[in-house]
Every structure is written in C-alpha cells, then in structure tokens.
Backbone as a printed PyTorch tensor [residue, N CA C, xyz], in Angstrom:
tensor([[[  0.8220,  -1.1950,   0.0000],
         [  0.0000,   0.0000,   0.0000],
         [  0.8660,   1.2580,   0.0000]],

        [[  1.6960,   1.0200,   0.9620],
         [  2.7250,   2.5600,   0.7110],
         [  3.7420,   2.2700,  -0.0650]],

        [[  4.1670,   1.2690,  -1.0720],
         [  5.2660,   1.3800,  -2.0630],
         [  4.8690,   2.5850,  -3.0810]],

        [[  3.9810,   2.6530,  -3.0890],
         [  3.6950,   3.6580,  -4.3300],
         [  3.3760,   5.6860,  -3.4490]],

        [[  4.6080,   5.9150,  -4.4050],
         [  4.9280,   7.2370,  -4.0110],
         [  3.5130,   8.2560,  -3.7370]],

        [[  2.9800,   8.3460,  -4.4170],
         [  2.0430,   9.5650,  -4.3260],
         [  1.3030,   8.9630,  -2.7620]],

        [[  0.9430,   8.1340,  -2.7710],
         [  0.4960,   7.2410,  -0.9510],
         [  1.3440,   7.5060,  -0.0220]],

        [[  2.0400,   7.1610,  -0.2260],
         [  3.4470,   7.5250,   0.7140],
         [  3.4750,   8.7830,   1.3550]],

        [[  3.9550,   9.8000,  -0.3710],
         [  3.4550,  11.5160,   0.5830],
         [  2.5560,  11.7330,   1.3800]],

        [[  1.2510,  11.3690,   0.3570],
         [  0.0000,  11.5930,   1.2730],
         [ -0.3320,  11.1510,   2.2820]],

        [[  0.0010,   9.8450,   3.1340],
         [  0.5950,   8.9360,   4.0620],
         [  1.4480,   9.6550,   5.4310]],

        [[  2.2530,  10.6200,   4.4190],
         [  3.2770,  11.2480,   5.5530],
         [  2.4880,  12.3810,   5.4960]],

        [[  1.7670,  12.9480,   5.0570],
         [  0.7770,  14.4920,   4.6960],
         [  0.1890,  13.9660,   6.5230]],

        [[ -0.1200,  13.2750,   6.7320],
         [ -1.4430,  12.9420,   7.4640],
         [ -1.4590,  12.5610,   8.7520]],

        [[ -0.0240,  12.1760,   9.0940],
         [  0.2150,  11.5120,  10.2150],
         [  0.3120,  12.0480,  11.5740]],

        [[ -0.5260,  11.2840,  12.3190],
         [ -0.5280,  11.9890,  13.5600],
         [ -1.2700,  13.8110,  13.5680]],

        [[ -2.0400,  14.1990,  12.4830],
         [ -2.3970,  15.1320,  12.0990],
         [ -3.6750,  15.0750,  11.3140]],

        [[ -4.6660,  16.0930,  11.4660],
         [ -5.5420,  16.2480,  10.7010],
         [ -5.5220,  17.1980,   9.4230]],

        [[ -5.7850,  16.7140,   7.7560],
         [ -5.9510,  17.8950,   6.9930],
         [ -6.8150,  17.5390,   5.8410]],

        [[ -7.2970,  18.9830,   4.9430],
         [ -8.4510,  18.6380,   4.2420],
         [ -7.5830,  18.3530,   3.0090]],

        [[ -8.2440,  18.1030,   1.9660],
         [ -7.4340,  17.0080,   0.7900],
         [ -6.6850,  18.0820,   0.0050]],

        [[ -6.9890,  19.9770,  -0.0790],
         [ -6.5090,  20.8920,  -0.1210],
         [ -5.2160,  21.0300,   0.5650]],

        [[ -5.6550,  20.6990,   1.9480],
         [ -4.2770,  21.4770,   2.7080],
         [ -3.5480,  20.1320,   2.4450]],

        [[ -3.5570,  18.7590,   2.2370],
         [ -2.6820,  17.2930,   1.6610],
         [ -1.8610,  17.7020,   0.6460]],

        [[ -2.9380,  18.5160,  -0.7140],
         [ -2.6790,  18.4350,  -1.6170],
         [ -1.2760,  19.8330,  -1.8300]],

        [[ -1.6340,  20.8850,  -0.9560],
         [ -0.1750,  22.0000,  -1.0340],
         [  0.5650,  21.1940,  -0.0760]],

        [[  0.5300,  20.8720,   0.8500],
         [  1.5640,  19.7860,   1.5930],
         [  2.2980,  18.9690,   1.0310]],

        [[  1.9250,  18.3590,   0.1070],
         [  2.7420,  17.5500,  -0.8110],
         [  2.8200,  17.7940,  -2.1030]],

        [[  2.6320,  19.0500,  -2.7430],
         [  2.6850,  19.7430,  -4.0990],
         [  2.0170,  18.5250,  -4.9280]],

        [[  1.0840,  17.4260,  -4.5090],
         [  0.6080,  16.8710,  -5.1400],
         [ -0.7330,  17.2560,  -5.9530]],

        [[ -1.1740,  17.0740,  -7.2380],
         [ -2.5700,  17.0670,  -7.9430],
         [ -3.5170,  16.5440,  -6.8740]],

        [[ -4.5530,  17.6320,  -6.9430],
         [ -5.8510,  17.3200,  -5.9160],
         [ -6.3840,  15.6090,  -6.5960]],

        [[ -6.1040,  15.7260,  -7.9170],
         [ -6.7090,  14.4030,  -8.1820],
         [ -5.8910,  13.0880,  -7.6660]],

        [[ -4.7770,  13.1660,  -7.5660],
         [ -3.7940,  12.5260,  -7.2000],
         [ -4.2450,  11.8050,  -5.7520]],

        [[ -4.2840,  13.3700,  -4.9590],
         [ -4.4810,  13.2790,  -3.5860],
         [ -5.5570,  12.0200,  -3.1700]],

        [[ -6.6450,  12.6380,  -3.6790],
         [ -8.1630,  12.1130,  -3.8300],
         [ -8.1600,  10.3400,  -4.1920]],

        [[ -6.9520,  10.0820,  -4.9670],
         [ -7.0850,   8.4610,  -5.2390],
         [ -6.3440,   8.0200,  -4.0750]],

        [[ -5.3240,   8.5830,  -3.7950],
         [ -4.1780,   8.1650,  -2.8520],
         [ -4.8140,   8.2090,  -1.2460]],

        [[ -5.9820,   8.9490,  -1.0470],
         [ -6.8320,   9.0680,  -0.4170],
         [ -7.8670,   7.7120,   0.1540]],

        [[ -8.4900,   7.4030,  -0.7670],
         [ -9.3340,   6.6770,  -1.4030],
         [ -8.7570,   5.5950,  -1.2570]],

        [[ -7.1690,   4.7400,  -1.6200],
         [ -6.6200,   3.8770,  -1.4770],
         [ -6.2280,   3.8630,   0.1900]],

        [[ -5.8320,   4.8260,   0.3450],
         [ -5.8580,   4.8440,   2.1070],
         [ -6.9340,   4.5350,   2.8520]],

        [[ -7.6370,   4.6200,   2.3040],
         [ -9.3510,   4.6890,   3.3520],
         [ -9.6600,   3.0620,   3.1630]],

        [[ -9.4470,   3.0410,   1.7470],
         [ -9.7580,   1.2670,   1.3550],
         [ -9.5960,   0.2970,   2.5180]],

        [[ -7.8610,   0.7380,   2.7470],
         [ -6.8980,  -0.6690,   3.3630],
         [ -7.1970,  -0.1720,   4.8620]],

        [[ -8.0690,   0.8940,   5.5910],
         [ -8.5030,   0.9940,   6.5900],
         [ -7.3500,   2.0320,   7.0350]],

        [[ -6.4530,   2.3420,   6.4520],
         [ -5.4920,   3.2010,   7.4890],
         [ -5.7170,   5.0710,   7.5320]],

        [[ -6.3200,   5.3070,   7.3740],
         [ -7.3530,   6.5570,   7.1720],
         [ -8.5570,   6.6670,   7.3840]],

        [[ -8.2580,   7.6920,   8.9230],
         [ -9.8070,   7.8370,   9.3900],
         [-10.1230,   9.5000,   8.8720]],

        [[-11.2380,   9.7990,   9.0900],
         [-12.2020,  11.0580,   8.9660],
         [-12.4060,  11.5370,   9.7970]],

        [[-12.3930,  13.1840,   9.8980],
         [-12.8650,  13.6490,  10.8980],
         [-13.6140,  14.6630,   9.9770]],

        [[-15.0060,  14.5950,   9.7090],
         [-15.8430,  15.8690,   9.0720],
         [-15.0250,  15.5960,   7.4500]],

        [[-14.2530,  16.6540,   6.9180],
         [-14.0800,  16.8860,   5.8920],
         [-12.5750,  16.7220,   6.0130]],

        [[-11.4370,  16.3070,   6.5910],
         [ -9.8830,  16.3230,   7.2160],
         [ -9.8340,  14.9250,   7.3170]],

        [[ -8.5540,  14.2150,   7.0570],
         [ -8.1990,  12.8940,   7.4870],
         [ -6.9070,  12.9460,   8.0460]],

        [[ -6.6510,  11.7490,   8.6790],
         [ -5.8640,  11.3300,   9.9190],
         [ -5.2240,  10.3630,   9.2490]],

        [[ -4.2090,   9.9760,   9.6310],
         [ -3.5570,   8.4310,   9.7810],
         [ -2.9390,   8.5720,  11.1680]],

        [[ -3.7550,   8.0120,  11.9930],
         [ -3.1550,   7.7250,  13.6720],
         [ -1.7030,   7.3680,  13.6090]],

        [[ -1.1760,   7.1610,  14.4350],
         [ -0.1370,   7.1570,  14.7800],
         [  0.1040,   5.7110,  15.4640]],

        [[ -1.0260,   5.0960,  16.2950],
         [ -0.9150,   3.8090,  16.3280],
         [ -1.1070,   3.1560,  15.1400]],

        [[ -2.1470,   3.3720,  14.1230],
         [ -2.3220,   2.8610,  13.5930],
         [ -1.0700,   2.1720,  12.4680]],

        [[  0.1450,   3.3990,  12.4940],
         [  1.3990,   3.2270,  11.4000],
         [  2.1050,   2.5310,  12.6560]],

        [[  2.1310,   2.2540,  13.9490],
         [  3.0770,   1.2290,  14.8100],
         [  2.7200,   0.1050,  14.5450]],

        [[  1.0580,   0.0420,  14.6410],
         [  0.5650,  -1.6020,  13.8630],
         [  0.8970,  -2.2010,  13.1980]],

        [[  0.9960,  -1.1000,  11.5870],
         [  1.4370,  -1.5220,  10.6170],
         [  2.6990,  -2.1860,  10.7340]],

        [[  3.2680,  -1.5210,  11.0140],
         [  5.0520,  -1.6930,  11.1650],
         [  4.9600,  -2.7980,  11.9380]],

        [[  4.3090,  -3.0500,  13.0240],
         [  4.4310,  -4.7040,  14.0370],
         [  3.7800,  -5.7870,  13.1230]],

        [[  3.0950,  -5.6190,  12.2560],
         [  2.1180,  -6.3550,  11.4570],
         [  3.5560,  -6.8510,  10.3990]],

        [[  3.9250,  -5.6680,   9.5850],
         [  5.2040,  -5.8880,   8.3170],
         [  6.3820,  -6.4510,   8.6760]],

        [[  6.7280,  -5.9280,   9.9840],
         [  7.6940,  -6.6400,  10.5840],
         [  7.5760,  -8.2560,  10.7270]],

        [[  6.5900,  -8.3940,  11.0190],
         [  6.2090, -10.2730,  11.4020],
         [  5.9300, -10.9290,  10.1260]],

        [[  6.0050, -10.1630,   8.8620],
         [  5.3070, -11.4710,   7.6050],
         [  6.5720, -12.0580,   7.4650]],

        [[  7.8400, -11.8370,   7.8490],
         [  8.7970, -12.9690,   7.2610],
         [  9.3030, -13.9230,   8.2180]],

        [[  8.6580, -13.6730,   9.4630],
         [  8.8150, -14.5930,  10.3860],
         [  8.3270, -15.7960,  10.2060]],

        [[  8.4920, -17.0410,  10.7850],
         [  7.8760, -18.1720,  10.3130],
         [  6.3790, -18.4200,  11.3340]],

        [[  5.5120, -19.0810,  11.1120],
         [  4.8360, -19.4020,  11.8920],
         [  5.1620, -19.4570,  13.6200]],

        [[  4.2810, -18.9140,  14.4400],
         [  4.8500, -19.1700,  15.6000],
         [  4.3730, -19.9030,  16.1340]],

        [[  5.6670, -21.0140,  17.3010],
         [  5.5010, -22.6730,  17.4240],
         [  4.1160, -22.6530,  18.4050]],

        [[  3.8320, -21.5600,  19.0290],
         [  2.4500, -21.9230,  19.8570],
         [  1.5150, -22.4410,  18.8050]],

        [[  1.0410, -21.7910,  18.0840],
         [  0.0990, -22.2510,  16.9760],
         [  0.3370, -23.7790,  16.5590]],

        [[  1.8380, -24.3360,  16.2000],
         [  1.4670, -25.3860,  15.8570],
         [  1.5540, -26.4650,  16.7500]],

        [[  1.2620, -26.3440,  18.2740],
         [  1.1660, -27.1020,  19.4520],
         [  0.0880, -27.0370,  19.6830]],

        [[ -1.1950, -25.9660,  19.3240],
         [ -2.5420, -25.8650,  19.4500],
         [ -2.8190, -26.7200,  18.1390]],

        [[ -2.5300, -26.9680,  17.4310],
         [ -3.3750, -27.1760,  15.6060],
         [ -3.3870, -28.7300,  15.8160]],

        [[ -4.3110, -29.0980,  15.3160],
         [ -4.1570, -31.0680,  14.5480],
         [ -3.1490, -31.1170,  13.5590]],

        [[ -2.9950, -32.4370,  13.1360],
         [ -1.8680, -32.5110,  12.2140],
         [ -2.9310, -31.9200,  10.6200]],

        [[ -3.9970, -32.5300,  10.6440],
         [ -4.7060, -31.9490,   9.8330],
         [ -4.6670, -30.5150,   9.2150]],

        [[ -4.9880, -29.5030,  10.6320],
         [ -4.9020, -27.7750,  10.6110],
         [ -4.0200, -27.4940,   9.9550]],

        [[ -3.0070, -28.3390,  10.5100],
         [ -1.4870, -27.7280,  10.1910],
         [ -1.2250, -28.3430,   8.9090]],

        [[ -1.7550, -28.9140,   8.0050],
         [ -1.4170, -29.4080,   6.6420],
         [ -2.1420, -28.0580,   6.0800]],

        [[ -3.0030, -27.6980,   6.4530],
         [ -3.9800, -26.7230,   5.9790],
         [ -3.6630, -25.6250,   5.7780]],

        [[ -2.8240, -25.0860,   7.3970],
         [ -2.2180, -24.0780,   7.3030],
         [ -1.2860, -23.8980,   6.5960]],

        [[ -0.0900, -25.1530,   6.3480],
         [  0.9250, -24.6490,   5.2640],
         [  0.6790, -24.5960,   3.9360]],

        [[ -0.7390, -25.2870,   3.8080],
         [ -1.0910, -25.0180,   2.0940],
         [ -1.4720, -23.4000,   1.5050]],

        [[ -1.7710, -22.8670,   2.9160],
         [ -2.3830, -21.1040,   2.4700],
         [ -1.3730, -20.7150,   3.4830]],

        [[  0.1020, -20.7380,   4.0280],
         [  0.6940, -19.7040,   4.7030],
         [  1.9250, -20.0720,   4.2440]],

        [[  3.2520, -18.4580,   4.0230],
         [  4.4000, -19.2260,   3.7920],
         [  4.7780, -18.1880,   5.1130]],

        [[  5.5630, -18.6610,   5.5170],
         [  5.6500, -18.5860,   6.9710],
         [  4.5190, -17.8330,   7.7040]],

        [[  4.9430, -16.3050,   8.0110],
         [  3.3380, -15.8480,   8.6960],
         [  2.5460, -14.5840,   7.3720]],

        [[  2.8400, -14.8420,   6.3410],
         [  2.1090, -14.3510,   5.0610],
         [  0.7650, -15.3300,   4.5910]],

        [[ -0.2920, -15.1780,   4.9290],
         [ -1.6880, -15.6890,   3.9300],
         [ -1.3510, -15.8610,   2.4530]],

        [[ -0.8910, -16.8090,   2.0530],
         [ -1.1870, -16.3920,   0.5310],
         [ -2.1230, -16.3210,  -0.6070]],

        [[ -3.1760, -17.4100,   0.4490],
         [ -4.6450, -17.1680,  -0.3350],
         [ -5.5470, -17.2380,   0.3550]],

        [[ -6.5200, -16.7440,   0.4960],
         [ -7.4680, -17.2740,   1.6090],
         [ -8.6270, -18.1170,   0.8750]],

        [[ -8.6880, -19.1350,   1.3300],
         [ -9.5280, -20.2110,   1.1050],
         [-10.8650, -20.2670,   0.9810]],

        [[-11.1290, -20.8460,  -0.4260],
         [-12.7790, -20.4380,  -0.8540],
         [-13.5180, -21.8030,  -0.1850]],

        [[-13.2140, -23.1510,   0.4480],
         [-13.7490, -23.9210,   0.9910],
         [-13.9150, -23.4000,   2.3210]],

        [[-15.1530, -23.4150,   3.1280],
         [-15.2240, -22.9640,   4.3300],
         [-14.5720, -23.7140,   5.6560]],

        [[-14.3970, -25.3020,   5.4000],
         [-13.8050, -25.7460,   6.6610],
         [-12.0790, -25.2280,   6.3420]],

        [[-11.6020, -25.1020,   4.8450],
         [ -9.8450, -24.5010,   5.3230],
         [-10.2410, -23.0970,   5.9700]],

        [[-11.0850, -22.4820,   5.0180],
         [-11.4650, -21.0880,   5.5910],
         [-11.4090, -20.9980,   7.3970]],

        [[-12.0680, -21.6560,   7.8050],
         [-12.5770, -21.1950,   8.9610],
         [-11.3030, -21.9500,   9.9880]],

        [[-10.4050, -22.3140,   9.2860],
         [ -9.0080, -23.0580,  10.0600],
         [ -8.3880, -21.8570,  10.2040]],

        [[ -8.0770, -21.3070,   8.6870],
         [ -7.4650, -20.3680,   8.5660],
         [ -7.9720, -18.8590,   8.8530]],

        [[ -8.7960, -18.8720,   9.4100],
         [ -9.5390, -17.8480,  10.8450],
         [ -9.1540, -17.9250,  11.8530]],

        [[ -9.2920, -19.0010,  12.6060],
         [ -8.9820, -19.5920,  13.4980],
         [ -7.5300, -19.0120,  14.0890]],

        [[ -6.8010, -19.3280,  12.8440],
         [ -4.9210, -19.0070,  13.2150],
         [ -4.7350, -17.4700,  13.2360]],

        [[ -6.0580, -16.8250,  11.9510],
         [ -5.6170, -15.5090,  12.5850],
         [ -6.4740, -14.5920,  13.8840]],

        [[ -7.5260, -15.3030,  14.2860],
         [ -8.0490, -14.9010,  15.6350],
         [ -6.9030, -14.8100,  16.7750]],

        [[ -6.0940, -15.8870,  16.4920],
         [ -5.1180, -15.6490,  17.8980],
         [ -4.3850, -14.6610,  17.8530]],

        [[ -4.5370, -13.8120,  17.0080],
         [ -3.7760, -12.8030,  16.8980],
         [ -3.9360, -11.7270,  17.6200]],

        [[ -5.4380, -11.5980,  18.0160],
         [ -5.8820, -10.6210,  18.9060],
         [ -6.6990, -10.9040,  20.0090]],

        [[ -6.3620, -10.1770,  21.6360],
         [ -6.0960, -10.3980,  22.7090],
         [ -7.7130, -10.2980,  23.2750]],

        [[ -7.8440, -11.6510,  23.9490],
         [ -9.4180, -11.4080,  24.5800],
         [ -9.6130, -10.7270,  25.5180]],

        [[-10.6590, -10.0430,  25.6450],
         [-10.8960,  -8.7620,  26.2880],
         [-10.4070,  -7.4750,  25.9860]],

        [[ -9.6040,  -7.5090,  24.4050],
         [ -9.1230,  -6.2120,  24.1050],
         [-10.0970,  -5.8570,  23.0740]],

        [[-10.4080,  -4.1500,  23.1070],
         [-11.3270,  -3.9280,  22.1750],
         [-10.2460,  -3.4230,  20.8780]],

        [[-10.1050,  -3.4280,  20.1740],
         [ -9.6870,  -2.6190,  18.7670],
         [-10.5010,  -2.1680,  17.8710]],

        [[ -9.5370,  -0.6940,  17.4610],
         [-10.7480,   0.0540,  16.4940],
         [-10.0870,  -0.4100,  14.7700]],

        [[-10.7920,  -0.1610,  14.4810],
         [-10.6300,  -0.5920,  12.8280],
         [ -9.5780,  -0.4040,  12.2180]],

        [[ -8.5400,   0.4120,  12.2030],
         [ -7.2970,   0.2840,  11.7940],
         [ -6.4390,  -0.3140,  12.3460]],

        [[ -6.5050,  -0.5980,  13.9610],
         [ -5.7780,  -1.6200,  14.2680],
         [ -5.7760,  -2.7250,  14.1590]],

        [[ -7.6900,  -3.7600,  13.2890],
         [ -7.5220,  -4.6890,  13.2000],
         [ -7.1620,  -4.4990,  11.5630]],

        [[ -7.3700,  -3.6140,  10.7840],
         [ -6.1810,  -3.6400,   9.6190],
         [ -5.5950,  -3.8430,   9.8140]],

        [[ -4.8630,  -3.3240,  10.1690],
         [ -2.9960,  -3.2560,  10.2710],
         [ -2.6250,  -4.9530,  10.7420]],

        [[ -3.2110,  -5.2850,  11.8340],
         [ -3.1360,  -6.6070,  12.1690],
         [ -3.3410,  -7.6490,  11.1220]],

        [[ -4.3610,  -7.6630,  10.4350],
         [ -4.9040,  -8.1810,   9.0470],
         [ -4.0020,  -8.4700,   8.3490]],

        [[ -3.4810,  -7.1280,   7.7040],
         [ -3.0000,  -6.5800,   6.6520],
         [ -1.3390,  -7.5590,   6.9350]],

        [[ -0.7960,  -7.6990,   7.7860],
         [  0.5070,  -8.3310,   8.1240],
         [  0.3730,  -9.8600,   7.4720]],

        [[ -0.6150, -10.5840,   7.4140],
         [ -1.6650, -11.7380,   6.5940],
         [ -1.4270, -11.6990,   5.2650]],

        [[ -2.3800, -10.8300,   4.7360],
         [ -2.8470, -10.6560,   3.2120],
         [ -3.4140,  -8.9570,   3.6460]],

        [[ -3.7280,  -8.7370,   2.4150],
         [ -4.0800,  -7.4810,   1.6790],
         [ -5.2600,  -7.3760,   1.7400]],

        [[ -5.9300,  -8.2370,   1.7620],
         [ -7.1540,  -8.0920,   0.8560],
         [ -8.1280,  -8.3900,   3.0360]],

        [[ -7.7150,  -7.2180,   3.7310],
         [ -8.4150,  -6.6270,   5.2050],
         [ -9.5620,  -6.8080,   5.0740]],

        [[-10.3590,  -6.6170,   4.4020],
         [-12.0110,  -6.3260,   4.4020],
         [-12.0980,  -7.3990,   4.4380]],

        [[-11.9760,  -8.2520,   3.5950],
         [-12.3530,  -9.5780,   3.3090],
         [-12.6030, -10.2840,   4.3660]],

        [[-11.1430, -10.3150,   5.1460],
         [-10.7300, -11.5420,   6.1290],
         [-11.1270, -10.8650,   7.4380]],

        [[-11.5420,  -8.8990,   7.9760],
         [-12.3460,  -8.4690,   8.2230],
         [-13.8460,  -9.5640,   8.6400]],

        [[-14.1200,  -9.4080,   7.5150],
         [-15.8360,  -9.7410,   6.8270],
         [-16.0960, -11.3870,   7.9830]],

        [[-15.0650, -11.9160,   7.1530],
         [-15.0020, -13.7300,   7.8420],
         [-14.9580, -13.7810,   8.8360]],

        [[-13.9660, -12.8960,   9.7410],
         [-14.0530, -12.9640,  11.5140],
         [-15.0760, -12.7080,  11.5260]],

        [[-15.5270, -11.9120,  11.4350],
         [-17.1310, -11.3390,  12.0090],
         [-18.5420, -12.3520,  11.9140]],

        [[-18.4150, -12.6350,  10.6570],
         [-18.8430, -13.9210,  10.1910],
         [-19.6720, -14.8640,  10.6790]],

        [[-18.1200, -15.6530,  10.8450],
         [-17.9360, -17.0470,  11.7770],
         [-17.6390, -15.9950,  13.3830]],

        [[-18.2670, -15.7520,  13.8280],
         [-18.3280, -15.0360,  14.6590],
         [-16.8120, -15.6030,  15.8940]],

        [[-15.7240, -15.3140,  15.4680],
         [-14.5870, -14.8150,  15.7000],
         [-14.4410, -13.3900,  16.1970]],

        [[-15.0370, -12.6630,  15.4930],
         [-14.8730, -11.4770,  15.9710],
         [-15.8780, -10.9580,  16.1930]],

        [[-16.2710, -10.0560,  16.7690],
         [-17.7560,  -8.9020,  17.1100],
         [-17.2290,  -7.8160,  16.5810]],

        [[-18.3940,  -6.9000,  16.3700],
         [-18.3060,  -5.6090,  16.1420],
         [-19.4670,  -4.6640,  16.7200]],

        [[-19.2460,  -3.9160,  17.1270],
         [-20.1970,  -2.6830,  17.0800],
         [-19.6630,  -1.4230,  17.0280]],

        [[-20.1960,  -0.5470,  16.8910],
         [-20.0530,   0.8950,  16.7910],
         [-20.0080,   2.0910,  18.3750]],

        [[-18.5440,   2.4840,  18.4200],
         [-18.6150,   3.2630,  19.3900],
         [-20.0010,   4.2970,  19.6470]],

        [[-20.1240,   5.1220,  20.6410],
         [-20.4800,   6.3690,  20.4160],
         [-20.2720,   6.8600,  19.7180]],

        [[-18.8170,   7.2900,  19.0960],
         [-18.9530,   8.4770,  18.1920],
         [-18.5880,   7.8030,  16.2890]],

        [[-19.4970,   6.6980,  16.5100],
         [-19.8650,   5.7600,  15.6670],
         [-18.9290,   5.4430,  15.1290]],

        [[-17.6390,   4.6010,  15.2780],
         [-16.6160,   4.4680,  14.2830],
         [-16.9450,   3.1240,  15.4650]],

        [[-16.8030,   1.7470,  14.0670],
         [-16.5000,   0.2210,  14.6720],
         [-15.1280,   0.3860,  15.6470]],

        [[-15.8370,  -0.8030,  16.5060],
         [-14.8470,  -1.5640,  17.3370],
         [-14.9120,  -2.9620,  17.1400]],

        [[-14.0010,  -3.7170,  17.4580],
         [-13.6460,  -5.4560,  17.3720],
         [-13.4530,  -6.0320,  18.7380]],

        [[-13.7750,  -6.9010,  18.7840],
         [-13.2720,  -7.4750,  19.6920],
         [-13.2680,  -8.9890,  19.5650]],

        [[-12.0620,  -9.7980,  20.3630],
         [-12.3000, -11.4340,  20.2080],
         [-13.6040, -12.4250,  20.3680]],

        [[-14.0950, -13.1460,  19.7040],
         [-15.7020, -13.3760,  20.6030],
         [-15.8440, -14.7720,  20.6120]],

        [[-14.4220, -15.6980,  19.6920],
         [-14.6150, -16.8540,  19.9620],
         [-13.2350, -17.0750,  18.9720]],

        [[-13.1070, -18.6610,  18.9950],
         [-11.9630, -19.4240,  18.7290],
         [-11.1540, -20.0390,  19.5280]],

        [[-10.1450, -20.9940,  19.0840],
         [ -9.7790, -21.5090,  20.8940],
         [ -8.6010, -20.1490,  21.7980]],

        [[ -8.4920, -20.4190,  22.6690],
         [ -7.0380, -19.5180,  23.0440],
         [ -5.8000, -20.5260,  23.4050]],

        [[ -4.6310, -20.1780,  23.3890],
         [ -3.8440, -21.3860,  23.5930],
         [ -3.4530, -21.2650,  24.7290]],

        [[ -2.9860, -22.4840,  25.0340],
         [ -2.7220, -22.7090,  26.2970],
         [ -1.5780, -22.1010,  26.9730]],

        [[ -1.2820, -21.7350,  28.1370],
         [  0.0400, -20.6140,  28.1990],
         [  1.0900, -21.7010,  28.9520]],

        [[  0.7550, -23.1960,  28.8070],
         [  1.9840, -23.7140,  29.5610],
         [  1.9020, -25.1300,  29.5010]]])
C-alpha cells in the first residue's frame, strides 16, 4: 500500500495530524486528483480515518502496521502449531508461507481453520478500532475487508459501533492457547 509514491506523501501528509485534501494536496505539491485516489486507497486498506471533511492516519495505527510488516517474514509461531491437529497444520501450510496468507480459502472448513490461526492474533478482552484490526490483518494478506468480513462472520470477531460511531472489534470466539 505505501510502495507507491504519491500514498506515501500523502501517508506522511497525514500523520498523527488532521488535513483537508486541499491542505494534503499544497503539503505535498501533489494534484488534488492525485491526492483524492491516494486518499481513497488509504481509506480502502482501513489506514485513514475522517474527521468531518480532514483525514488522519493515527499514529498507532502506522506502529501496527510496522508490528504487522515486521512479522510477515517470520515463520509461523511454534504456539500455533502445538494448538493445531496434524490436519490444521497441513492446511495451514497449504495457504501460509511462513506468517504471510497467501490465499485465503474459498472452501469454508480450510477457511474457517485459517480464521482460526488468525483470531489468535488478537487479545481477549481487548477492544480494537478498525485500523488496528487492519494493520493486524493486513501483516496476513491485503485483501483486510475480506478476512475483516469472515471474523465477524464465523463469529470470531464482534463488532459494534462506538459512540462516536466508528466500529470496534473485539475477540468473541476461537480456541485460546494454552500458556503452559
């Protein structure tokens, strides 16, 4: 998502700061139209919130990222495969090369395996707002909404809407592993 330059600026336009796609667009001597896609691609992958007519990219939300990017070349971690059947774990290495998704699975029992592995990813009783379960996601595969969509689903995950109506997540099922 941020290899591509005009994102990037607009990316760094935003951080930890609020501005309207005007004040983005003299900020980064970029084309308003420019702005507006690079925008738009930000909002997609969840890492751009709104405030009125001004957008944000939190500041947790780019530590996520970075804890999320940091971990795809790691290999699977061994808790997971001390929780899994030998089965899971055939499953899991057919859609993971180490901790990268490489496809997510159109059959629902790999599907819902491969839920499963990424539910443990986030902490029960913690709430997260929507870019942090991007960013978390996103360390997986790309394609957030999607695998989004499936937690919620297979009810892995919950959602509702704060007060000041922006979703929250939280864990709501799957196993947890054992700590010993």
């Amino acid at each position: 998502m941020l290899l591509d330059p005009s994102r990037l600026m607009v990316a760094g336009s935003i951080v930890g700061t609020e501005r309207t796609i005007d004040e983005i667009a003299e900020h980064t001597r970029l084309d308003r139209a420019v702005v507006l896609h690079s925008i738009g691609a930000l909002r997609q992958a969840g890492l751009v919130t709104t405030v009125g007519d001004t957008y944000a990219l939190p500041v947790t939300t780019l530590r996520e990222l970075a804890r999320a990017v940091s971990d795809t070349g790691r290999p699977m971690d061994p808790i997971v495969g001390d929780e899994m059947t030998d089965d899971e774990r055939v499953v899991l290495s057919r859609f993971f090369a180490g901790r990268a998704l490489t496809k997510i699975p159109v059959d629902r029992s790999k599907r819902l395996i491969v839920l499963e592995r990424l539910a443990l990813e986030f902490d029960v009783g913690r709430r997260y707002d929507e870019p942090t379960v991007n960013g978390i996601l996103h360390g997986f595969h790309p394609d957030v909404a999607a695998l989004r969509r499936y937690l919620v689903d297979e009810h892995l995950l919950d959602r509702s809407n704060r007060q000041d109506g922006h979703p929250e997540y939280w864990r709501s099922g799957g196993r947890v592993p054992s700590t010993g």
